[in-house]
N, C-alpha and C positions, 0 to 999 in steps of 0.2 A: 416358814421363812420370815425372818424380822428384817426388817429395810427401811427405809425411808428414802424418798426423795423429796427434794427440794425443787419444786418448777416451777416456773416463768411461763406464764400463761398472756404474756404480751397485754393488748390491750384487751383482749378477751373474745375479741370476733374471731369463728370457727378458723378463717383463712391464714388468721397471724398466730397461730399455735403451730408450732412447728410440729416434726415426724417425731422428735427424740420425747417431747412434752406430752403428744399423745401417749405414745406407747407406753411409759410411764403410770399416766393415768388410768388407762387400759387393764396394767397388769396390775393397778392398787384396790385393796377392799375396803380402804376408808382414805377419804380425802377430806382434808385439814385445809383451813384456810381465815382470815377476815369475811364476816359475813358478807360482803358488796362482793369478793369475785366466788366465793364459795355458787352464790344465787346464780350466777352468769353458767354453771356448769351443770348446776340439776338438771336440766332438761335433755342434755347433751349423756349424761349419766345415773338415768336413773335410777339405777341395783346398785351404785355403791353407798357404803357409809358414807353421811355428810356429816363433818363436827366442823362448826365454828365457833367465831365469839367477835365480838363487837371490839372498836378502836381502844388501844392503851390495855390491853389484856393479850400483848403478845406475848408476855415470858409465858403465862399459863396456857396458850395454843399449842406452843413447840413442848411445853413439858406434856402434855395431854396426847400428843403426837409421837413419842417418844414412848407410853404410857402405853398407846396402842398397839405401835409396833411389836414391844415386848410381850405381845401376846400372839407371836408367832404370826403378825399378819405384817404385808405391804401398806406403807401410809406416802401418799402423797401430799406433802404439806404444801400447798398452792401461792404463789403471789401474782402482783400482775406486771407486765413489765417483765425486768430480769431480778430473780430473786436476789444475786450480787449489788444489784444498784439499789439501793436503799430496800432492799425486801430482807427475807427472814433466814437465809442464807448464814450470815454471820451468828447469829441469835442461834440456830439452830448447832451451829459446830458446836459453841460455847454451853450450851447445856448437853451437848453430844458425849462431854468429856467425862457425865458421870454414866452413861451408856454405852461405854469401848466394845459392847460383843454388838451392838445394832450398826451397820454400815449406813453412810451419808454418802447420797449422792446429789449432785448440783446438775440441775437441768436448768440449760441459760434459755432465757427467753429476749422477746425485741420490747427493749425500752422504749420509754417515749422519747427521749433523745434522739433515736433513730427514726423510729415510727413519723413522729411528730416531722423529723428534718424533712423526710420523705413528698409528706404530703406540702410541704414548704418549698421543696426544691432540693439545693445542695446547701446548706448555710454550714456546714460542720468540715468540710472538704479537707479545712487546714486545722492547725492546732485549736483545740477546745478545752473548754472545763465545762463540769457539771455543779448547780449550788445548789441544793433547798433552801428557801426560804422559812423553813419552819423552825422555830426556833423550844420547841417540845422538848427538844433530846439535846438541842447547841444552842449555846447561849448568842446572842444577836452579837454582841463583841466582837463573838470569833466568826459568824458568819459575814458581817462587816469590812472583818481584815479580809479576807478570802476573795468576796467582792473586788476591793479596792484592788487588789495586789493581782487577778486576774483582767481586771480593767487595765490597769501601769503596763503589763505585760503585752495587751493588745490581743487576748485572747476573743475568740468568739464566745461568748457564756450561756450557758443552756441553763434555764432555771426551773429547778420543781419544784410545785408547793407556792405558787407566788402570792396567793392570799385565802382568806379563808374571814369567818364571820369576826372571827378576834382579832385578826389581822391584816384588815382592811388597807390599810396605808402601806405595808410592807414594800408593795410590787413598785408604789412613787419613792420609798426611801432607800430603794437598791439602786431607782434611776437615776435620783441625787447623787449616789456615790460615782456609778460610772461615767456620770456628765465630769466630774473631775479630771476624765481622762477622756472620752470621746468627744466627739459633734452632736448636738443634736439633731443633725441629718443624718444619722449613722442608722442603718437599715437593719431592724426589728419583724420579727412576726410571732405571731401568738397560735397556737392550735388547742381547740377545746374538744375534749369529750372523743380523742383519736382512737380511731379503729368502730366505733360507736354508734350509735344513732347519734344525729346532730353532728357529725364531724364537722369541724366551721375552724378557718382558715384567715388569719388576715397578715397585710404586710402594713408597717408605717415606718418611721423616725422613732429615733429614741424618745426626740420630743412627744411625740401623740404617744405613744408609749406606758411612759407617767400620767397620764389622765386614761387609761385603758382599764377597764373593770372586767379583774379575769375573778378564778377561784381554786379550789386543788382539782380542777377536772380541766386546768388551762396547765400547758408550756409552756415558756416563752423564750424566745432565742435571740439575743441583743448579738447582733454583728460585730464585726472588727473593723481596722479604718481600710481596709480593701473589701469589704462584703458589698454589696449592690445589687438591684431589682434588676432581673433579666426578662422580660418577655412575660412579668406579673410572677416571679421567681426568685426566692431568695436565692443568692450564689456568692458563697465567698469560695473565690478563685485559689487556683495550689499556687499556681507561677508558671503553669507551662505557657511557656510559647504558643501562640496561634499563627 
């Protein structure tokens, strides 16, 4: 049987793998992935193939994965998170195109936007966006407008990616942009390393915010001008009625 799936392996702790994710991996003889969650499942699996490969060698993963499949087996090609939200999902269709006889299927997993909101409270309730900050694959321009123009709108903004060793200032020059349009008592929280050992949780201001030292194993969710601290709880409210 040649197959592949696609899954979202959340943040990687046994609890936040869903039924559909397991089963998946269950029924595959070689699972595919980024060496950091590939590691997270050896021990959980250890008779099936493991193939990985290290960051910026995604096209040669999913071709390699594809490569497998055609050899009459199941491949599980793994992300963490939901493979639709910035995982290998899209990447995958797109080389899928020169393999029309191997089927793709998309197993969704719990991104950190949710995960993350979770351990926060409610901060996503009402309208959101999601941005990375990385600028690898999008040029800072456009991730810039995107910022600004989610800010102007009043949206709650969920950020992934918000610094990294090269990209130190990034996380203060996102908060530059939304101070154009928010408070700086506009209610922020950060979640590091979710679902994980170390899970670690804070609330501030936009202001503290911009002096906050995260990295790609932090969230961060900058509120809208109704978001607010409930009971040591992010909460931005729908509008019902109390």
């Amino acid at each position: 049987m040649k197959k592949i799936y696609v899954v979202g392996i959340g943040p990687g702790e046994e609890g936040k793998i869903t039924f559909q994710a397991q089963k998946a991996l269950e029924e595959s003889q070689v699972i595919a992935g980024y060496t950091v969650y590939v590691d997270l499942l050896k021990e959980r699996f250890p008779k099936k193939r493991m193939i990985s490969t290290p960051m910026k060698q995604e096209t040669k993963r999913c071709q390699t994965a594809f490569l497998e499949a055609d050899k009459d087996q199941v491949v599980s090609m793994v992300c963490s998170g939901d493979p639709g939200v910035y995982g290998m999902a899209g990447l995958m269709l797109e080389i899928g195109k020169d393999y029309p006889h191997i089927p793709v299927e998309i197993v969704p997993g719990v991104t950190a936007a949710t995960a993350g909101a979770a351990v926060l409270g409610a901060p996503l309730i009402h309208d959101f966006a999601v941005i990375s900050l990385s600028d690898l694959l999008t040029p800072w321009e456009k991730i810039e407008k995107r910022l600004l123009a989610a800010a102007a709108a009043d949206f709650v903004i969920c950020i992934y990616n918000p610094s990294s060793k090269k990209r130190k200032d990034y996380l203060q020059k996102a908060c530059d942009l939304i101070l154009k349009y928010q408070r700086e008592t506009t209610v922020c929280g950060v979640v590091s390393h979710i679902g994980r050992e170390g899970e670690k949780a804070l609330i501030m201001t936009l202001g503290q915010l911009r002096e906050q030292e995260t990295d790609m194993f932090t969230t961060v969710f900058i509120g809208n001008s109704q978001t607010k601290e409930i009971n040591g709880k992010m909460v931005t409210p729908r509008g019902y009625e109390i």
